[in-house]
DOSE-57405 format. One record per residue: x, y, z of N, C-alpha, C in turn. Coordinates in pm, whole numbers, plus 50000, padded with zeros to 5 digits. Layout:
# residues N
<r><n_c1>X</n_c1><n_c2>Y</n_c2><n_c3>Z</n_c3><ca_c1>X</ca_c1><ca_c2>Y</ca_c2><ca_c3>Z</ca_c3><c_c1>X</c_c1><c_c2>Y</c_c2><c_c3>Z</c_c3></r>
...
END
This chain:
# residues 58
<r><n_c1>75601</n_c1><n_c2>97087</n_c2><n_c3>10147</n_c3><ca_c1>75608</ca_c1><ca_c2>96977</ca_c2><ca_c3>10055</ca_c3><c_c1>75754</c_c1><c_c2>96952</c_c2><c_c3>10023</c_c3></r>
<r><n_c1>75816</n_c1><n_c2>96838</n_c2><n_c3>10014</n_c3><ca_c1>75933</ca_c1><ca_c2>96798</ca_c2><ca_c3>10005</ca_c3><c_c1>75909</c_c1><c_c2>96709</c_c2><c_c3>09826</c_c3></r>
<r><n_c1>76016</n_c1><n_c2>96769</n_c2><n_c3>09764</n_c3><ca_c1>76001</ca_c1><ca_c2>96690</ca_c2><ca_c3>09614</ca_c3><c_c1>76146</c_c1><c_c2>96715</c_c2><c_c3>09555</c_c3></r>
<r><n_c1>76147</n_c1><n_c2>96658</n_c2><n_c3>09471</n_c3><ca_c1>76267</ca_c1><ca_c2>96640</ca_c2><ca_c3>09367</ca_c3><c_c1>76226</c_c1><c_c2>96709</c_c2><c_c3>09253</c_c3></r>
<r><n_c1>76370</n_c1><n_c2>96735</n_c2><n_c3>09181</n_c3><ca_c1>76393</ca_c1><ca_c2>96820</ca_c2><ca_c3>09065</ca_c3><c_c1>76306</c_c1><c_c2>96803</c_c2><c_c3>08997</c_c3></r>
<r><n_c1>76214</n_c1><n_c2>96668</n_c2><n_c3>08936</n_c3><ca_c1>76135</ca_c1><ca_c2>96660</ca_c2><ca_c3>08866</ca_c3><c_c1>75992</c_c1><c_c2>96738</c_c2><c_c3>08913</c_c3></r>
<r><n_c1>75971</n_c1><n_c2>96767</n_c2><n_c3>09017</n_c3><ca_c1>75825</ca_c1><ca_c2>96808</ca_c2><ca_c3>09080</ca_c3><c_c1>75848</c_c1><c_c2>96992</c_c2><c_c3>09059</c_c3></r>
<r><n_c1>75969</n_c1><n_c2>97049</n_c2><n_c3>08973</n_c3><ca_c1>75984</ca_c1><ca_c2>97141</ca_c2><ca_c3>09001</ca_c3><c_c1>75916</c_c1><c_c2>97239</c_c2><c_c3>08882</c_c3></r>
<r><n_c1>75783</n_c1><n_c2>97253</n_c2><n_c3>08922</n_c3><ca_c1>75649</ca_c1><ca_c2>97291</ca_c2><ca_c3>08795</ca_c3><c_c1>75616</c_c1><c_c2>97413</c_c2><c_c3>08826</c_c3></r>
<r><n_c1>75587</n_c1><n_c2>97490</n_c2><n_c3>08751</n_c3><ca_c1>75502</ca_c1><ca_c2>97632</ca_c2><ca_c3>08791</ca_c3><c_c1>75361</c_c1><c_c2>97602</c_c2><c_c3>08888</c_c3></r>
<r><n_c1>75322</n_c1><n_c2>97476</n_c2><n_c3>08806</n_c3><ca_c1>75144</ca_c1><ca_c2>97404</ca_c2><ca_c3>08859</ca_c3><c_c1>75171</c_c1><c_c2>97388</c_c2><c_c3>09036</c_c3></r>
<r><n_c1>75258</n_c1><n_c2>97316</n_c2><n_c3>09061</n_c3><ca_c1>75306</ca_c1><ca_c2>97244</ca_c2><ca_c3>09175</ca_c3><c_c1>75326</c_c1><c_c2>97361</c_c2><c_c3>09313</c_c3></r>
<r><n_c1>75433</n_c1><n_c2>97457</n_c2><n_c3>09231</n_c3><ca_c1>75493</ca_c1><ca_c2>97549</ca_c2><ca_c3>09299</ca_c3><c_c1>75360</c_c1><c_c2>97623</c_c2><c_c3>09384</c_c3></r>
<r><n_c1>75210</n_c1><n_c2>97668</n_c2><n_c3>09266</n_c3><ca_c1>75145</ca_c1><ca_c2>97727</ca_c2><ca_c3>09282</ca_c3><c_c1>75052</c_c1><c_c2>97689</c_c2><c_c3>09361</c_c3></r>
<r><n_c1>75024</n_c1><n_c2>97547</n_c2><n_c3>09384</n_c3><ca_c1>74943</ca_c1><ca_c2>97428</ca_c2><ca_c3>09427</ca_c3><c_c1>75015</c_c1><c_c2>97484</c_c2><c_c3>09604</c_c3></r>
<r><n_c1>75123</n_c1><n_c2>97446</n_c2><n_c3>09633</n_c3><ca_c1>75140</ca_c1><ca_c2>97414</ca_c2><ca_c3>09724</ca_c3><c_c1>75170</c_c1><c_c2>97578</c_c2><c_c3>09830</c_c3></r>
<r><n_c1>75181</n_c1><n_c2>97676</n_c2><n_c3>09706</n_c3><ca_c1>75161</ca_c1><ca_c2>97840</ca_c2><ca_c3>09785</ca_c3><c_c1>75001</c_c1><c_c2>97857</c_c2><c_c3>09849</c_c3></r>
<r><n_c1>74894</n_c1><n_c2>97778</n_c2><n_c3>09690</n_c3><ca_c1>74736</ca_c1><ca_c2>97834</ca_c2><ca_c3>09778</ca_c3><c_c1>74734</c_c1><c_c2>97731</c_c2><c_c3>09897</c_c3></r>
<r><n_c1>74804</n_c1><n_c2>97633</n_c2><n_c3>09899</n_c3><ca_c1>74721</ca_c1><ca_c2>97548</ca_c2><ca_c3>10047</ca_c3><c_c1>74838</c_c1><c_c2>97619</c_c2><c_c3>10163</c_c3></r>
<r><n_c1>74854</n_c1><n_c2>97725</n_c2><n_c3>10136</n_c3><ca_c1>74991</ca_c1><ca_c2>97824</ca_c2><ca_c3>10278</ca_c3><c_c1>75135</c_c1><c_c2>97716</c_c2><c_c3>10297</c_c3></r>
<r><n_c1>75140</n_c1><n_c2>97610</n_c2><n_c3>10209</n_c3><ca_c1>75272</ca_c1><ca_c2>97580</ca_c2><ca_c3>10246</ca_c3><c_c1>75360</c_c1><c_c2>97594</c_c2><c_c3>10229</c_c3></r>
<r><n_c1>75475</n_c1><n_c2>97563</n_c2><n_c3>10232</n_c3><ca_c1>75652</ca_c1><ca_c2>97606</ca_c2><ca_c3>10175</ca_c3><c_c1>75682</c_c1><c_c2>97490</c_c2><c_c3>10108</c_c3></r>
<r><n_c1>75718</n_c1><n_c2>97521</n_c2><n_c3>09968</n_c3><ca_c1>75732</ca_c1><ca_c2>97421</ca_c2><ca_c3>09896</ca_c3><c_c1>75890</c_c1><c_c2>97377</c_c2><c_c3>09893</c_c3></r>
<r><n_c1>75983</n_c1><n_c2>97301</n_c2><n_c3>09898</n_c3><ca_c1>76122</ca_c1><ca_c2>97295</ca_c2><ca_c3>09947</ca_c3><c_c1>76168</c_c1><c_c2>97167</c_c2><c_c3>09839</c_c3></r>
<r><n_c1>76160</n_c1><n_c2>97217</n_c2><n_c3>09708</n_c3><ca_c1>76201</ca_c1><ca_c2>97168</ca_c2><ca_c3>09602</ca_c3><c_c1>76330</c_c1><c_c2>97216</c_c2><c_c3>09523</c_c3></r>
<r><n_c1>76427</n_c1><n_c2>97149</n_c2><n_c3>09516</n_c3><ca_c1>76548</ca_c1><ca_c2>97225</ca_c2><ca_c3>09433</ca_c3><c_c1>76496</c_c1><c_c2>97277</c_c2><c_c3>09242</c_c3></r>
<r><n_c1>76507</n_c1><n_c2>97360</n_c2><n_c3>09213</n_c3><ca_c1>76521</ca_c1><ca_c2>97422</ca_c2><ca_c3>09095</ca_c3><c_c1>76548</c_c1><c_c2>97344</c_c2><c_c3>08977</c_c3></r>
<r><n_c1>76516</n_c1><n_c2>97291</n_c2><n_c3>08899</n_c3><ca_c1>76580</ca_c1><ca_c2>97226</ca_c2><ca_c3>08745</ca_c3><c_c1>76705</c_c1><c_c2>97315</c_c2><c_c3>08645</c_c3></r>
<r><n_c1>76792</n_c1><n_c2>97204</n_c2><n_c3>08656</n_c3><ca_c1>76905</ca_c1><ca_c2>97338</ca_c2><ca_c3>08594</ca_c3><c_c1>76860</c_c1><c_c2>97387</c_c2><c_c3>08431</c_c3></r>
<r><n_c1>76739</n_c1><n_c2>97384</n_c2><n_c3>08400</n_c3><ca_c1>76692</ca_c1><ca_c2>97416</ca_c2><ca_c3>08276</ca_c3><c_c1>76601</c_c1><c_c2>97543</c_c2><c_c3>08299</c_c3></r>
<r><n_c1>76531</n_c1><n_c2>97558</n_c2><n_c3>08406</n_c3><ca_c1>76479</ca_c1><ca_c2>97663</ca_c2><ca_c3>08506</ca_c3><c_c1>76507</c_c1><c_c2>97828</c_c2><c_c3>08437</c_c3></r>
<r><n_c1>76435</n_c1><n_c2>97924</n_c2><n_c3>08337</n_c3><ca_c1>76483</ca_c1><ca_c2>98078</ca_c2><ca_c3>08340</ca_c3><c_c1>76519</c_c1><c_c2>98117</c_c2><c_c3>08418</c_c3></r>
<r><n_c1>76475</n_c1><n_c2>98132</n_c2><n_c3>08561</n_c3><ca_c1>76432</ca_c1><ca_c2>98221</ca_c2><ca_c3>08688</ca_c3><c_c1>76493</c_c1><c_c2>98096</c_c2><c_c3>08750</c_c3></r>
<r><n_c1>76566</n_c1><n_c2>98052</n_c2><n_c3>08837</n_c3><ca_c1>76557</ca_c1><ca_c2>97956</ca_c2><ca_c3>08952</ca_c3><c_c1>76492</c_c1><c_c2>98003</c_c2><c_c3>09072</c_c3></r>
<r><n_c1>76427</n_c1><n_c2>97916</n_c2><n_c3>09130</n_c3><ca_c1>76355</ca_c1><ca_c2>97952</ca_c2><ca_c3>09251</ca_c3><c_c1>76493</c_c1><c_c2>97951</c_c2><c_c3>09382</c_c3></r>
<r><n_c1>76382</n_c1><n_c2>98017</n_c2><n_c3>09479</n_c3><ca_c1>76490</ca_c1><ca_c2>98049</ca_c2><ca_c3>09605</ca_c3><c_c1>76476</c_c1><c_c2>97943</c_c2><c_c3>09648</c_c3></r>
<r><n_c1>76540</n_c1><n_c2>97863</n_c2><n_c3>09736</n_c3><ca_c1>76525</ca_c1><ca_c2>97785</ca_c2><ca_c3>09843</ca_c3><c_c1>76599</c_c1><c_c2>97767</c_c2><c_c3>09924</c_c3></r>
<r><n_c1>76576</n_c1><n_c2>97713</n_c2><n_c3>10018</n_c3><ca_c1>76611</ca_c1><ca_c2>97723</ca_c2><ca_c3>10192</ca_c3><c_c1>76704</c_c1><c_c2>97600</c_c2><c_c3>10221</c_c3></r>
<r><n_c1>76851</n_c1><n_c2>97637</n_c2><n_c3>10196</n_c3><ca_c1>76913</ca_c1><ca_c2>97479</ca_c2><ca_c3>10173</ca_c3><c_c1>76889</c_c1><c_c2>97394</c_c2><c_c3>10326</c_c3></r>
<r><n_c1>76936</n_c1><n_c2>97514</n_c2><n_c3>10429</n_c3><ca_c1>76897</ca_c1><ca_c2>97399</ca_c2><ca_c3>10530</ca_c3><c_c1>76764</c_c1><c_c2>97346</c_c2><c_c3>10545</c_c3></r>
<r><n_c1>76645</n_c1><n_c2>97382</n_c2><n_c3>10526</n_c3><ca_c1>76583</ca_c1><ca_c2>97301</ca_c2><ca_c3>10558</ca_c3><c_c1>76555</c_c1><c_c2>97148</c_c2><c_c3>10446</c_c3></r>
<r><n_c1>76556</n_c1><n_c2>97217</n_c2><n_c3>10312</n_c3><ca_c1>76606</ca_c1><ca_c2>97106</ca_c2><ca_c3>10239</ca_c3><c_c1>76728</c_c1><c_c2>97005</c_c2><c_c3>10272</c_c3></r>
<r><n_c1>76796</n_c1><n_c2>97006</n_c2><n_c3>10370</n_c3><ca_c1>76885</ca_c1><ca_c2>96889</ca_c2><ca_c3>10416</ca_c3><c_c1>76807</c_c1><c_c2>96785</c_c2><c_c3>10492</c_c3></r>
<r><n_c1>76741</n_c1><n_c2>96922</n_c2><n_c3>10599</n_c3><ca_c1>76709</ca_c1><ca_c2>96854</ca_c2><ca_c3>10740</ca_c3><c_c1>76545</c_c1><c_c2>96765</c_c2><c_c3>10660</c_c3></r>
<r><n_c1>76487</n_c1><n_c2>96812</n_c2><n_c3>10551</n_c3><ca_c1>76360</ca_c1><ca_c2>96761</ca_c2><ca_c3>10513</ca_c3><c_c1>76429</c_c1><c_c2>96621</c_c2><c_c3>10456</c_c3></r>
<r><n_c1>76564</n_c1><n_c2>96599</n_c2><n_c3>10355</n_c3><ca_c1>76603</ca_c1><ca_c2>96517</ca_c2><ca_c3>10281</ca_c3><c_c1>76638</c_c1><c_c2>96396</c_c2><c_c3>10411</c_c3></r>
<r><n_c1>76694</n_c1><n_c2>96421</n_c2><n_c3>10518</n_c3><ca_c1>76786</ca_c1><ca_c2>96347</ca_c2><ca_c3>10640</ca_c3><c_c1>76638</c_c1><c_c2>96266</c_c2><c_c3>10699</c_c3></r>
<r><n_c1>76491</n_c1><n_c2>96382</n_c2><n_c3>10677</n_c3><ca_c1>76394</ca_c1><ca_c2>96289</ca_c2><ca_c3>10783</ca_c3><c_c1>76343</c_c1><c_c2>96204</c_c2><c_c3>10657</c_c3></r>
<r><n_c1>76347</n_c1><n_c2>96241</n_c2><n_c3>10553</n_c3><ca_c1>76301</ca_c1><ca_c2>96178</ca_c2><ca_c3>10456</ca_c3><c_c1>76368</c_c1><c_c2>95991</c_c2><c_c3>10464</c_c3></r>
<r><n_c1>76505</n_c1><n_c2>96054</n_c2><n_c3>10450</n_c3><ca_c1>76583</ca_c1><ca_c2>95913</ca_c2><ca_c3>10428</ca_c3><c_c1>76552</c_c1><c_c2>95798</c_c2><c_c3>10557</c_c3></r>
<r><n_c1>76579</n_c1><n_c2>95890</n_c2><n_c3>10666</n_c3><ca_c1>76568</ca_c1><ca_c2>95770</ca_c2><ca_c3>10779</ca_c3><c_c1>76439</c_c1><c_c2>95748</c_c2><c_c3>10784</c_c3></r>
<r><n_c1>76328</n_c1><n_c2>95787</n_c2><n_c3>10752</n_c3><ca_c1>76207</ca_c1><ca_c2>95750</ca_c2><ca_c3>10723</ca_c3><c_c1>76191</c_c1><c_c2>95609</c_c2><c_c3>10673</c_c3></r>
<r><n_c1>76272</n_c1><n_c2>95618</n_c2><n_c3>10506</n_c3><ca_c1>76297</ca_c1><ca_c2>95510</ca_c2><ca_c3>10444</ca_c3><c_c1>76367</c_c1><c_c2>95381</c_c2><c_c3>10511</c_c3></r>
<r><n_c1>76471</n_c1><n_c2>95443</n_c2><n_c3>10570</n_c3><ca_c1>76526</ca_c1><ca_c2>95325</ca_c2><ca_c3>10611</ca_c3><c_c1>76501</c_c1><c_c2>95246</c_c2><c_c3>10703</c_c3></r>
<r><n_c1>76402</n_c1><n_c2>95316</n_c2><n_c3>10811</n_c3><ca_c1>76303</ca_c1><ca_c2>95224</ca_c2><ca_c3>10927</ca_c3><c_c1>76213</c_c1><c_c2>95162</c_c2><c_c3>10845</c_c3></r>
<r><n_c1>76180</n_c1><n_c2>95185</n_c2><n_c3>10761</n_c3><ca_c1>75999</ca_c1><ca_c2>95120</ca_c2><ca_c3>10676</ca_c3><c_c1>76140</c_c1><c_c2>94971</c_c2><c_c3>10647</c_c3></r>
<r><n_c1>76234</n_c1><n_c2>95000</n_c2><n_c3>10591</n_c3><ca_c1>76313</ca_c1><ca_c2>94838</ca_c2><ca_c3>10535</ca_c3><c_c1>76307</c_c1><c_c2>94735</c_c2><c_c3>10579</c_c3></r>
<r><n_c1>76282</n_c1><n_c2>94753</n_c2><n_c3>10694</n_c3><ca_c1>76297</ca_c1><ca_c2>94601</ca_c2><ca_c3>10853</ca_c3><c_c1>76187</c_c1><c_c2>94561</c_c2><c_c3>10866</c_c3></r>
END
């Protein structure tokens, strides 16, 4: 699952561990504990994300 700071929930986190996936959300700088995450693939998820967007424009 690919999300933004706002999606970054205990509910969410937990949601997306029982269905076996990797959740690849950055941390809220308000966060006790920050979660780990995997910067590269958070680039390479953000890069397919964008050009995603930008083919749907035309």
């Amino acid at each position: 699952m690919i999300a933004d700071k706002a999606d970054d929930t205990d509910v969410i986190l937990a949601l997306v561990a029982e269905a076996g996936g990797v959740a690849v959300i950055p941390s809220r700088a308000n966060r006790k504990v920050p979660q780990e995450l995997d910067w590269e693939l958070h680039v390479a998820a953000a890069r397919s994300s964008a050009s995603s967007a930008n083919s749907k424009r035309y």
